[in-house]
Biopython code that builds the backbone (N, CA, C, O; Angstrom):
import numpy as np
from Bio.PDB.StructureBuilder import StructureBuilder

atoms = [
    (1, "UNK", "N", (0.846, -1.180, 0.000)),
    (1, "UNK", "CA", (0.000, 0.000, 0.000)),
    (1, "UNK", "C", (0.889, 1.241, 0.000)),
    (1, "UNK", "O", (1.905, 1.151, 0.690)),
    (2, "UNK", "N", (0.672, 2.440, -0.688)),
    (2, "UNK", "CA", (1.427, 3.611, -1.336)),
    (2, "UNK", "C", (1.133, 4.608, -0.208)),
    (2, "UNK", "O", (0.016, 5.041, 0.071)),
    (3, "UNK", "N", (2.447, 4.956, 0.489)),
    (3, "UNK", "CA", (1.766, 5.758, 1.482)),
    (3, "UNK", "C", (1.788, 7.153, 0.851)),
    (3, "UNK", "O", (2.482, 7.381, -0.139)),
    (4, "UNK", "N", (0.836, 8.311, 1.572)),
    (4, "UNK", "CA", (0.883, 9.321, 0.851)),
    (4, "UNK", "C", (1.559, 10.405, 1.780)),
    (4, "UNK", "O", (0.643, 11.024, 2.321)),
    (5, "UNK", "N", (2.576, 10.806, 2.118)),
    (5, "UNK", "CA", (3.690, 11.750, 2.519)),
    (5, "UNK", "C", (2.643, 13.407, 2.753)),
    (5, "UNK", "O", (2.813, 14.203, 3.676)),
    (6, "UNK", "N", (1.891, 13.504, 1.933)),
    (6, "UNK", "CA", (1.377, 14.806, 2.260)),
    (6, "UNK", "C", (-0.001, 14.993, 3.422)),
    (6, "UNK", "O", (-0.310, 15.929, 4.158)),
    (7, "UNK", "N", (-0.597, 13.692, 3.190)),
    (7, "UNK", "CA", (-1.240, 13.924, 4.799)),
    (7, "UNK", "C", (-0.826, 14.202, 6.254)),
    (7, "UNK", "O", (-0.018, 13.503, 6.865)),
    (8, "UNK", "N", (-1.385, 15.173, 6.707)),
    (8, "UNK", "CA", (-0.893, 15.422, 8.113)),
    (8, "UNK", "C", (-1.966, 15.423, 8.874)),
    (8, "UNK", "O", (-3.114, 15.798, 8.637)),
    (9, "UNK", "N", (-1.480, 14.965, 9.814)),
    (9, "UNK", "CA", (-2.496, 14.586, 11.133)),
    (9, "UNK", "C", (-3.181, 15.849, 11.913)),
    (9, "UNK", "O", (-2.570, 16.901, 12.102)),
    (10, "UNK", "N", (-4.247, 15.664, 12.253)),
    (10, "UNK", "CA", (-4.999, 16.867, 12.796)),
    (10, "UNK", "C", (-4.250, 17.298, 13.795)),
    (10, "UNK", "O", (-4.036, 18.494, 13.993)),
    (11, "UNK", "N", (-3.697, 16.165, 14.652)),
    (11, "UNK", "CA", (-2.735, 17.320, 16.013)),
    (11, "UNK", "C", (-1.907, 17.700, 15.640)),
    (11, "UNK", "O", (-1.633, 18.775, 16.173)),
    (12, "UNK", "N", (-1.122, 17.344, 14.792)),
    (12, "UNK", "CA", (0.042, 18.027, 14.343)),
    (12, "UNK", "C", (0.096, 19.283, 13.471)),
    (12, "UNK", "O", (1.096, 19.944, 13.189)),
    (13, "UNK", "N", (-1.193, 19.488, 13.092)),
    (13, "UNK", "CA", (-1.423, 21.108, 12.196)),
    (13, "UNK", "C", (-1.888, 21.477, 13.464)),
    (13, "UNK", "O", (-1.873, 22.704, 13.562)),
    (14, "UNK", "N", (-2.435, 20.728, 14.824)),
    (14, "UNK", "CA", (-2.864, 22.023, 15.907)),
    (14, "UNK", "C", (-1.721, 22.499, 16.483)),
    (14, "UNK", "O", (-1.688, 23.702, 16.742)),
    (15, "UNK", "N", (-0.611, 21.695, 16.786)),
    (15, "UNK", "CA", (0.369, 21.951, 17.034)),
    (15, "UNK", "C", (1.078, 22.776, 16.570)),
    (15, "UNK", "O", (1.626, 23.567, 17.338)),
    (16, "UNK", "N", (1.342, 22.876, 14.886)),
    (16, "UNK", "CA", (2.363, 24.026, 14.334)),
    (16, "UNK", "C", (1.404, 25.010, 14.426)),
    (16, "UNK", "O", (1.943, 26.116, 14.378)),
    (17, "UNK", "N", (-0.149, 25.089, 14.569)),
    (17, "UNK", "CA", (-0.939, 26.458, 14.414)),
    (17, "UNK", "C", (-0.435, 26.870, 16.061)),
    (17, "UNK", "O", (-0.649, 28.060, 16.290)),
    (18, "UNK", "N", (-0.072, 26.428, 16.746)),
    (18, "UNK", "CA", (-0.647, 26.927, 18.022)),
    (18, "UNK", "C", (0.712, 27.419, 18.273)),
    (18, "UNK", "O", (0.653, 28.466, 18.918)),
    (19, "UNK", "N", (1.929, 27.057, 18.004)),
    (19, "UNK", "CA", (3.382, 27.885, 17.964)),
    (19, "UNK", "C", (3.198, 28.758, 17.157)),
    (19, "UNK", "O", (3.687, 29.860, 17.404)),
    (20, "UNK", "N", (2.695, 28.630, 16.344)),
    (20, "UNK", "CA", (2.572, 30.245, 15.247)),
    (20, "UNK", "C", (1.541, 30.902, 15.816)),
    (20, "UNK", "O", (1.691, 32.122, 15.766)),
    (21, "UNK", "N", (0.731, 30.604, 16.244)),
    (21, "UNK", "CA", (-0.015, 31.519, 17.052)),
    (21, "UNK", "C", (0.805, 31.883, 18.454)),
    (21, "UNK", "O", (1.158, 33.039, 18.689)),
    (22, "UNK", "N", (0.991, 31.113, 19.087)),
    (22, "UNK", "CA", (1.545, 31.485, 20.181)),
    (22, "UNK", "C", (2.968, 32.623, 19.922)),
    (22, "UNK", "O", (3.100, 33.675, 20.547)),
    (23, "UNK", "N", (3.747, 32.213, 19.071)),
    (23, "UNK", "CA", (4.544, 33.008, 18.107)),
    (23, "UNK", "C", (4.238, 34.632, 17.783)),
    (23, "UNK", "O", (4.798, 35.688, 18.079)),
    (24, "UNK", "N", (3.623, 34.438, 17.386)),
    (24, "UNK", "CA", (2.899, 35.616, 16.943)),
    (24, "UNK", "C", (2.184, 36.659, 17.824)),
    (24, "UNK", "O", (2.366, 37.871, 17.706)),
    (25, "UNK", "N", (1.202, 35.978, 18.883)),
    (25, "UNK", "CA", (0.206, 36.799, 19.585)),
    (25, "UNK", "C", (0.896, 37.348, 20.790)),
    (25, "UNK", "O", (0.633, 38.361, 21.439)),
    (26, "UNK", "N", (2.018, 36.286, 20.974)),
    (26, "UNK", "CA", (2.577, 36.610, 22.734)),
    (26, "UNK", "C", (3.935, 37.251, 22.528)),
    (26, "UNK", "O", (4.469, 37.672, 23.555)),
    (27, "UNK", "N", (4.761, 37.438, 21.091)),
    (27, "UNK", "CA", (5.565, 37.844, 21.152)),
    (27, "UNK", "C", (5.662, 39.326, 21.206)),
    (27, "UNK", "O", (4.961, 40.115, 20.574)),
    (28, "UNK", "N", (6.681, 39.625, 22.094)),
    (28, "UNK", "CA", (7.082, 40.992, 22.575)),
    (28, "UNK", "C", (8.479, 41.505, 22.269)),
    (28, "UNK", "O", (9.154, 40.589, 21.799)),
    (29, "UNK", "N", (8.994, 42.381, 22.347)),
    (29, "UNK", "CA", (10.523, 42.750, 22.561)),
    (29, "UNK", "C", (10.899, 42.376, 24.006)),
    (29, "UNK", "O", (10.470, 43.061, 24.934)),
    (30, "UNK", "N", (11.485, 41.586, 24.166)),
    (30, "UNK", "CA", (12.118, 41.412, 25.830)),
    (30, "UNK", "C", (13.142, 42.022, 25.896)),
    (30, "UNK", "O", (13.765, 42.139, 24.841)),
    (31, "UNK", "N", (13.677, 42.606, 27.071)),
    (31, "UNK", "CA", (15.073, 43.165, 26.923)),
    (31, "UNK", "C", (15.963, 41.607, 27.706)),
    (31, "UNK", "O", (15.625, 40.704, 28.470)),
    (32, "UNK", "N", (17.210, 42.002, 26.972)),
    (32, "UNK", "CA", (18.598, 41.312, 27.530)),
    (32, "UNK", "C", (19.649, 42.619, 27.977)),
    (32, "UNK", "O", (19.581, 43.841, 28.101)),
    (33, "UNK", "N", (20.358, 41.846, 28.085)),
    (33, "UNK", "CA", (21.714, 43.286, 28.636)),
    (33, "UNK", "C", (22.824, 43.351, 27.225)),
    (33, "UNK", "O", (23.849, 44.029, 27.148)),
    (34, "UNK", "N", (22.236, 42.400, 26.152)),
    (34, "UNK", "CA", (23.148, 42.761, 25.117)),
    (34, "UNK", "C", (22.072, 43.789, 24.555)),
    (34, "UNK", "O", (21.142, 44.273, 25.200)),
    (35, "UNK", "N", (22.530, 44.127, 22.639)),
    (35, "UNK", "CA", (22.036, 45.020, 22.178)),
    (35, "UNK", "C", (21.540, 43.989, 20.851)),
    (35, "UNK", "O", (21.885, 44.242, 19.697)),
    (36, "UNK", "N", (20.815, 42.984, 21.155)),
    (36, "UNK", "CA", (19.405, 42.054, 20.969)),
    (36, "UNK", "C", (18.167, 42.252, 21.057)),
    (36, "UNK", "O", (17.657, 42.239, 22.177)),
    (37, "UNK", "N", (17.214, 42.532, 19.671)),
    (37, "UNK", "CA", (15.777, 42.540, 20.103)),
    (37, "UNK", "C", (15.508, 41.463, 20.086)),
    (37, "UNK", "O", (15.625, 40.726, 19.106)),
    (38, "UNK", "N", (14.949, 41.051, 21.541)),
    (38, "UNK", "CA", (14.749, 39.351, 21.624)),
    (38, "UNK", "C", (13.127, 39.203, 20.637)),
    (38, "UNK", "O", (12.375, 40.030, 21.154)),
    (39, "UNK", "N", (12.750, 38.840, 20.050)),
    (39, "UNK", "CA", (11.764, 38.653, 19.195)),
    (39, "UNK", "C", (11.387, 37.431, 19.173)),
    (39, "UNK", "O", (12.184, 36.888, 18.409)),
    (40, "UNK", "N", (10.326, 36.313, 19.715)),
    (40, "UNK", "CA", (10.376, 35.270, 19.267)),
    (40, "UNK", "C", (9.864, 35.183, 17.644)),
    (40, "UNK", "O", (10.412, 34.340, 16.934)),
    (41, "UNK", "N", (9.161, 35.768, 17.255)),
    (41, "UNK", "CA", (8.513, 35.848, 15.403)),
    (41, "UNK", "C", (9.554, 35.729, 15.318)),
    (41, "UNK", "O", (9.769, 34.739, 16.018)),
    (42, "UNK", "N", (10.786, 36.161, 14.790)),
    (42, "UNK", "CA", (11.991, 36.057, 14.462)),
    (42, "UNK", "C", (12.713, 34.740, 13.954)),
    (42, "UNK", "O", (13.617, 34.478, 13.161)),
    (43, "UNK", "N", (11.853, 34.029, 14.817)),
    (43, "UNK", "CA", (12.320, 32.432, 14.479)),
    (43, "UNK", "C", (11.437, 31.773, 13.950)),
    (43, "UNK", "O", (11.327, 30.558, 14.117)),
    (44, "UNK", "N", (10.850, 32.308, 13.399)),
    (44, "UNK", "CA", (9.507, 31.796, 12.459)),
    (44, "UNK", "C", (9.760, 30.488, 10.994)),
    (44, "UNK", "O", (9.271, 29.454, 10.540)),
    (45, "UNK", "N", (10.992, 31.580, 10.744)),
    (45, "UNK", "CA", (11.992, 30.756, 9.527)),
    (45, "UNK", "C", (11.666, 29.169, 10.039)),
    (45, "UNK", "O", (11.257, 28.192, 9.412)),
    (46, "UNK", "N", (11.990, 29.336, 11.291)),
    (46, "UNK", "CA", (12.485, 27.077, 11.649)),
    (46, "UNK", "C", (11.243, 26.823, 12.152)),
    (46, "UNK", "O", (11.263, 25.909, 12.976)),
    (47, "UNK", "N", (9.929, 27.409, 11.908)),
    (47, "UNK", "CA", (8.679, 26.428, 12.002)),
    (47, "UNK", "C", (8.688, 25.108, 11.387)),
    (47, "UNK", "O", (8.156, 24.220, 12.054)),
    (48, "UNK", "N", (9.183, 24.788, 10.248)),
    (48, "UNK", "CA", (9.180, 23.469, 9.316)),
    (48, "UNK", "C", (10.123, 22.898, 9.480)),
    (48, "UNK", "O", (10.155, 21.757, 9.018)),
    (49, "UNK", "N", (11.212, 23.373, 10.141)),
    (49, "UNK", "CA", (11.975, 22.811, 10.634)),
    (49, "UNK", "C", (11.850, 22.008, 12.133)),
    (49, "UNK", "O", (12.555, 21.062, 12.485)),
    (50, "UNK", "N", (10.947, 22.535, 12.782)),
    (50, "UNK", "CA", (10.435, 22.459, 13.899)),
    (50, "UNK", "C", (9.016, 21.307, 13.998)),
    (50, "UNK", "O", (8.800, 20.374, 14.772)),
    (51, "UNK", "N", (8.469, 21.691, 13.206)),
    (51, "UNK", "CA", (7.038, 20.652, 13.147)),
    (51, "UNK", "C", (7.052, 19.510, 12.184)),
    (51, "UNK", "O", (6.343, 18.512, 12.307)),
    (52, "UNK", "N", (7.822, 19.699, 11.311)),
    (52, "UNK", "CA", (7.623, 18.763, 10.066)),
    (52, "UNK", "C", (9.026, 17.843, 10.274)),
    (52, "UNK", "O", (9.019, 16.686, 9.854)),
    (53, "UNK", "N", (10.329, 18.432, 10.989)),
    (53, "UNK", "CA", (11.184, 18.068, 11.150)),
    (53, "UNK", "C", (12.593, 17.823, 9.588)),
    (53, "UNK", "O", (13.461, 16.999, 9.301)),
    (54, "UNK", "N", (12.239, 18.651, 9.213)),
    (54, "UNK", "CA", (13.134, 19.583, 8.385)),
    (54, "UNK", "C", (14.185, 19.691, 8.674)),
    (54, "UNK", "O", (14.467, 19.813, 9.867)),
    (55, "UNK", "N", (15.075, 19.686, 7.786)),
    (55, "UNK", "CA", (17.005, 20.508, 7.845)),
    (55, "UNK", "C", (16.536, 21.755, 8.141)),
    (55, "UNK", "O", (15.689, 22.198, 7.366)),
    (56, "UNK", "N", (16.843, 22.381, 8.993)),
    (56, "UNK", "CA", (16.469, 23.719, 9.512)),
    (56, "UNK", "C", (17.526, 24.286, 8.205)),
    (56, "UNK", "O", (18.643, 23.821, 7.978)),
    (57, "UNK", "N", (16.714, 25.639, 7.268)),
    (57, "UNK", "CA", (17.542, 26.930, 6.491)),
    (57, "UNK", "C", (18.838, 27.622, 7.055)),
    (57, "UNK", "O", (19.389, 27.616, 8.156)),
    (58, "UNK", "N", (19.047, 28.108, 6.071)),
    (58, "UNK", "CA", (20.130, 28.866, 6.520)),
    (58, "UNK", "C", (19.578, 30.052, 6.962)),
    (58, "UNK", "O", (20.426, 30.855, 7.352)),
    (59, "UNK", "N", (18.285, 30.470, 7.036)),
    (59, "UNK", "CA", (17.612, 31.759, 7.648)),
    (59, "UNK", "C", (17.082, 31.559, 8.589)),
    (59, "UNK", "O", (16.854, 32.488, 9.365)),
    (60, "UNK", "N", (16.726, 30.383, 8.841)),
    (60, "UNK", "CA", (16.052, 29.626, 10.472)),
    (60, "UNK", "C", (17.697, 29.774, 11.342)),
    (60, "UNK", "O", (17.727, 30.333, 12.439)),
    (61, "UNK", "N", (18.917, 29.242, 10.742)),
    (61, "UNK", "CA", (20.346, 28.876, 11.536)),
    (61, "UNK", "C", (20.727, 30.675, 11.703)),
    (61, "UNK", "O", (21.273, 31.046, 12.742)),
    (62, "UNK", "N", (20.537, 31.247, 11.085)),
    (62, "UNK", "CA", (20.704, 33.100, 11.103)),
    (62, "UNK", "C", (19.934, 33.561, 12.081)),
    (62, "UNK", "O", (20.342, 34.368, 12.917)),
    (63, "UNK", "N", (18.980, 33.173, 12.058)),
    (63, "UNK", "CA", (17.774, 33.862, 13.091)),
    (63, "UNK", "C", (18.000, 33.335, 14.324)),
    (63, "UNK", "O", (17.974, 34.125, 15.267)),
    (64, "UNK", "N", (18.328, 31.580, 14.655)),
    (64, "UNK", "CA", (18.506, 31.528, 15.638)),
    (64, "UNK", "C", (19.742, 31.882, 16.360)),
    (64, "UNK", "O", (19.662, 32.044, 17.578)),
    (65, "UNK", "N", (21.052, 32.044, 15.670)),
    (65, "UNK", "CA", (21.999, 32.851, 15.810)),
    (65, "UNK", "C", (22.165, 34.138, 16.053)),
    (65, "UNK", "O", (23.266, 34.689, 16.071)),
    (66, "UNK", "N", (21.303, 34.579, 16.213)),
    (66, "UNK", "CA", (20.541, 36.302, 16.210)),
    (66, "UNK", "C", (20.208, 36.377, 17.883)),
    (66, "UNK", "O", (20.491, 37.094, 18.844)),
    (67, "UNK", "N", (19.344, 35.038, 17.552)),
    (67, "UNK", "CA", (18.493, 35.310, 19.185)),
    (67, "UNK", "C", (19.284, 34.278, 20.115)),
    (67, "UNK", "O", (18.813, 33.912, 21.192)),
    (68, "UNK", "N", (20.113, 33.978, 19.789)),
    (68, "UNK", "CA", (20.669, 33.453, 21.136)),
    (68, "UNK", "C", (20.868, 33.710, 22.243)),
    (68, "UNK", "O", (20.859, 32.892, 23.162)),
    (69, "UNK", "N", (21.128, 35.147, 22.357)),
    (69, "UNK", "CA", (21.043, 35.462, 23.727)),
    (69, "UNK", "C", (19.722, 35.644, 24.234)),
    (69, "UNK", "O", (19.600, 36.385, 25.209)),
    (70, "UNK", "N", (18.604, 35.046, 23.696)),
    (70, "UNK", "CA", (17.058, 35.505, 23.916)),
    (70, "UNK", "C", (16.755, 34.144, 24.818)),
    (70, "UNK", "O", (16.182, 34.128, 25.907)),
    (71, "UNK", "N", (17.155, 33.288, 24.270)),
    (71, "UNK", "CA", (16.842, 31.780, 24.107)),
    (71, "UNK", "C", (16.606, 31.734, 26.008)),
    (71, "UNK", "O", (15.496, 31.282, 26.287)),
    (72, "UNK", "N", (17.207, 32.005, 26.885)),
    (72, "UNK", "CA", (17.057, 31.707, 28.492)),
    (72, "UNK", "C", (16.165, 32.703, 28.954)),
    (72, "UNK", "O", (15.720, 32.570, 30.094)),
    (73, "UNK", "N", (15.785, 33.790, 28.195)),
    (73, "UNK", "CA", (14.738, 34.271, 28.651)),
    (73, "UNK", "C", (13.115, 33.533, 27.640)),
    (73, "UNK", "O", (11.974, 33.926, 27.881)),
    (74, "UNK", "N", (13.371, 32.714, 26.822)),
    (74, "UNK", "CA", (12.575, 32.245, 25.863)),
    (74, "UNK", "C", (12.167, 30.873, 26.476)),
    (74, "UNK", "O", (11.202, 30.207, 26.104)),
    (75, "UNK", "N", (13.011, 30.557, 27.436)),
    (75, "UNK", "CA", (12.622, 29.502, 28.467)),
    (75, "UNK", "C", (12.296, 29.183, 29.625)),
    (75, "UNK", "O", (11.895, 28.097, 30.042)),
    (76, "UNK", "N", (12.453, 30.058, 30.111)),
    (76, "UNK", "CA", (11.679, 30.732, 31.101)),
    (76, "UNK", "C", (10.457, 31.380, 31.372)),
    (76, "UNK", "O", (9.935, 31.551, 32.474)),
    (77, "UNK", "N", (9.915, 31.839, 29.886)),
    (77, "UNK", "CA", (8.761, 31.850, 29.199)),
    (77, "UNK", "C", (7.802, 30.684, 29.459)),
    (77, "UNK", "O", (7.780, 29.578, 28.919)),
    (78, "UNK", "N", (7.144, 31.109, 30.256)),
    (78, "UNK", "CA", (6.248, 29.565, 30.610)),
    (78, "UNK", "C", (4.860, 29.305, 29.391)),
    (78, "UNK", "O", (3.980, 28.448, 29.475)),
    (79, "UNK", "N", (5.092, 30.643, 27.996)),
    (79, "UNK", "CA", (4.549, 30.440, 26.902)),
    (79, "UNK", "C", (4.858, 29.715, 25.834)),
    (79, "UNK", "O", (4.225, 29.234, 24.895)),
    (80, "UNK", "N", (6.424, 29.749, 26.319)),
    (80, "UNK", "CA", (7.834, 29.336, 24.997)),
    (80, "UNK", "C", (8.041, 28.250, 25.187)),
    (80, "UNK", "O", (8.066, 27.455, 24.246)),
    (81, "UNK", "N", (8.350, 27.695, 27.032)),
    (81, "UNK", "CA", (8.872, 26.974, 27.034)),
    (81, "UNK", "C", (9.134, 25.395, 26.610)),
    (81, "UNK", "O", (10.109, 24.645, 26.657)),
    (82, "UNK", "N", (7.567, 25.263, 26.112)),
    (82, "UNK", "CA", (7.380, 23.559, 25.730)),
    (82, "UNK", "C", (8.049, 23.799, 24.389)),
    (82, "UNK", "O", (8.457, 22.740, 23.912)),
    (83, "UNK", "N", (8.260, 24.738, 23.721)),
    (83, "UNK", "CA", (8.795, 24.597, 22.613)),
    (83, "UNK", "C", (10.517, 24.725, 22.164)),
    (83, "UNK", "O", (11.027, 24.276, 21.138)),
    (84, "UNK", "N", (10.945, 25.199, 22.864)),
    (84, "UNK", "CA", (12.164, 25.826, 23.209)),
    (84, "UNK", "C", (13.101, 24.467, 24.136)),
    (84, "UNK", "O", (14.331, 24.435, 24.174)),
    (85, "UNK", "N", (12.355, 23.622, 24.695)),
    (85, "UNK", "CA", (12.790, 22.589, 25.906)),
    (85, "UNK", "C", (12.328, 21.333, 25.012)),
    (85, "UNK", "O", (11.982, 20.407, 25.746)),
    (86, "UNK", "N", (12.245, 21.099, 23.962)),
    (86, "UNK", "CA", (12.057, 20.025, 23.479)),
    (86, "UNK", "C", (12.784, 19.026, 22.090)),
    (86, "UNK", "O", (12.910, 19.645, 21.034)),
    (87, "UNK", "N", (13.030, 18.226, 22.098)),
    (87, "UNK", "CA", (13.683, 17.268, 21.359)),
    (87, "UNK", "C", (14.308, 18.362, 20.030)),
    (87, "UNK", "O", (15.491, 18.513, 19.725)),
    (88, "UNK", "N", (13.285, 18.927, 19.494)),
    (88, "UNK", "CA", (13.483, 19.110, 18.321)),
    (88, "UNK", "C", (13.728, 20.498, 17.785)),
    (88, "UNK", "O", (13.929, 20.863, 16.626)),
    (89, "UNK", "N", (13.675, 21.037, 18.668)),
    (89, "UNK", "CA", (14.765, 22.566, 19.336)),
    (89, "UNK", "C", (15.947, 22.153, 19.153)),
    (89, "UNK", "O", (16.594, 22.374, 18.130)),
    (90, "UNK", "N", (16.457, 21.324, 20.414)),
    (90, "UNK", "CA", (17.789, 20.953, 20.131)),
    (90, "UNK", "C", (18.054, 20.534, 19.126)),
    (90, "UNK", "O", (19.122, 20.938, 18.668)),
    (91, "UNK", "N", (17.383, 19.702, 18.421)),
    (91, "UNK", "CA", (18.012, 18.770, 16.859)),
    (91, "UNK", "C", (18.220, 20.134, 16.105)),
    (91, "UNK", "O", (19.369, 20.187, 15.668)),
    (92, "UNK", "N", (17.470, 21.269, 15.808)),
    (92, "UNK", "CA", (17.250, 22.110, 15.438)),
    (92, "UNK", "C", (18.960, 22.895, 15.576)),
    (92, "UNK", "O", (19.696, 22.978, 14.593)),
    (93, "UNK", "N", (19.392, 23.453, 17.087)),
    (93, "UNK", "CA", (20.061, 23.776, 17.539)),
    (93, "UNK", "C", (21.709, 23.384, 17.279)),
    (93, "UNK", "O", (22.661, 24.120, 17.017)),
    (94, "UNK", "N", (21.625, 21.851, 17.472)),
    (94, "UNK", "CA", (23.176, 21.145, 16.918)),
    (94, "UNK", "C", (22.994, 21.331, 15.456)),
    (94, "UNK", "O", (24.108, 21.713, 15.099)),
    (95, "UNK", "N", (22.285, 21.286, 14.473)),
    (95, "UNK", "CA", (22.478, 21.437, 13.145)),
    (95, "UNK", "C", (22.944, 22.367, 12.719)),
    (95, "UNK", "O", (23.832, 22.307, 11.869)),
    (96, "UNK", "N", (22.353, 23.772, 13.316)),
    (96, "UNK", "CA", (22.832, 25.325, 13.033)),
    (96, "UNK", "C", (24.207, 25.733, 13.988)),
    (96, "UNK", "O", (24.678, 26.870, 13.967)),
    (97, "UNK", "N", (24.643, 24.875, 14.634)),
    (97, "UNK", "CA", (25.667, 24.711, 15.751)),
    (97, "UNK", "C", (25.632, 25.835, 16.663)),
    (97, "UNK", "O", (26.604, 26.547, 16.914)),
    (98, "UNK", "N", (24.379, 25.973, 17.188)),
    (98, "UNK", "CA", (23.863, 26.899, 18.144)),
    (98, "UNK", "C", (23.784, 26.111, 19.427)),
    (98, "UNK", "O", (22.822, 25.363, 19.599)),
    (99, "UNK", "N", (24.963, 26.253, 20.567)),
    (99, "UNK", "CA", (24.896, 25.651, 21.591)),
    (99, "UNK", "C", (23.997, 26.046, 22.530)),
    (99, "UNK", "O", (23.647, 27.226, 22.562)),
    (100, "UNK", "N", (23.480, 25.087, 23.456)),
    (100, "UNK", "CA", (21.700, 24.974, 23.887)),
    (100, "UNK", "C", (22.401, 25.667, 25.058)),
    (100, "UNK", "O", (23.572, 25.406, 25.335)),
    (101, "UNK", "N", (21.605, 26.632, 25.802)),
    (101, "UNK", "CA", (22.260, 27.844, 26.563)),
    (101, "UNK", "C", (21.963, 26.553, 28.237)),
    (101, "UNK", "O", (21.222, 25.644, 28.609)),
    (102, "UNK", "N", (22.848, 27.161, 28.578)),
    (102, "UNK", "CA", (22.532, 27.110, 30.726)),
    (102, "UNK", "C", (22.215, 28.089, 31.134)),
    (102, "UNK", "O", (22.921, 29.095, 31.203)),
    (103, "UNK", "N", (20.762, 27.947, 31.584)),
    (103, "UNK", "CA", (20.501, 28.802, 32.120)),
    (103, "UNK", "C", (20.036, 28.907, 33.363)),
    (103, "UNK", "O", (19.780, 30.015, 33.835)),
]
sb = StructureBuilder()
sb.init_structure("model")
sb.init_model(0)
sb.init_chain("A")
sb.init_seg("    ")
for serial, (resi, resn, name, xyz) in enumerate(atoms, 1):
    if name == "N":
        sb.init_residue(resn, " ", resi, " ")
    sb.init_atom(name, np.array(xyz, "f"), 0.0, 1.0, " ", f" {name:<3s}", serial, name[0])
structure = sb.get_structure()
């Protein structure tokens, strides 16, 4: 039987809707003590990289290279954090060789 690659499962479009929403509706400028607008939209680029599980772009690996210093206040974010603290963040993270912060 021919599987078909373009169906996606209903939780999993609630899932990427609800980071892009969440993305979108809750993001603010946070301050850091560098000279960083922490932005989560910003990282919008590695949604497909993120949900579909994608080679994260070279504009998703830029962006998150951008916000790195955002990333421990992005987890601490008790909006961010399931997304930011999970498997595929990091996979995300070693690919663009963006080391996963201590925070």
């Amino acid at each position: 039987m021919k599987k078909n690659n373009n169906n996606v499962s209903g939780a999993f479009i609630f899932m990427a809707s609800a980071l892009l929403l969440a993305t979108v509706v809750f993001s603010r400028e946070l301050p850091v003590p560098e000279a960083v607008t922490c932005n989560p939209s910003q990282l919008t680029p590695c949604l497909p990289a993120f949900t579909w599980t994608a080679p994260p772009s070279t504009v998703c690996c830029n962006s998150l290279r951008q916000q790195r210093p955002c990333l421990c206040t992005y987890l601490r974010n008790p909006l961010y954090k399931q997304y930011y603290d999970s498997p595929n963040y990091r996979r995300i993270a070693v690919t663009c060789g963006v080391p996963f912060p201590r925070c």
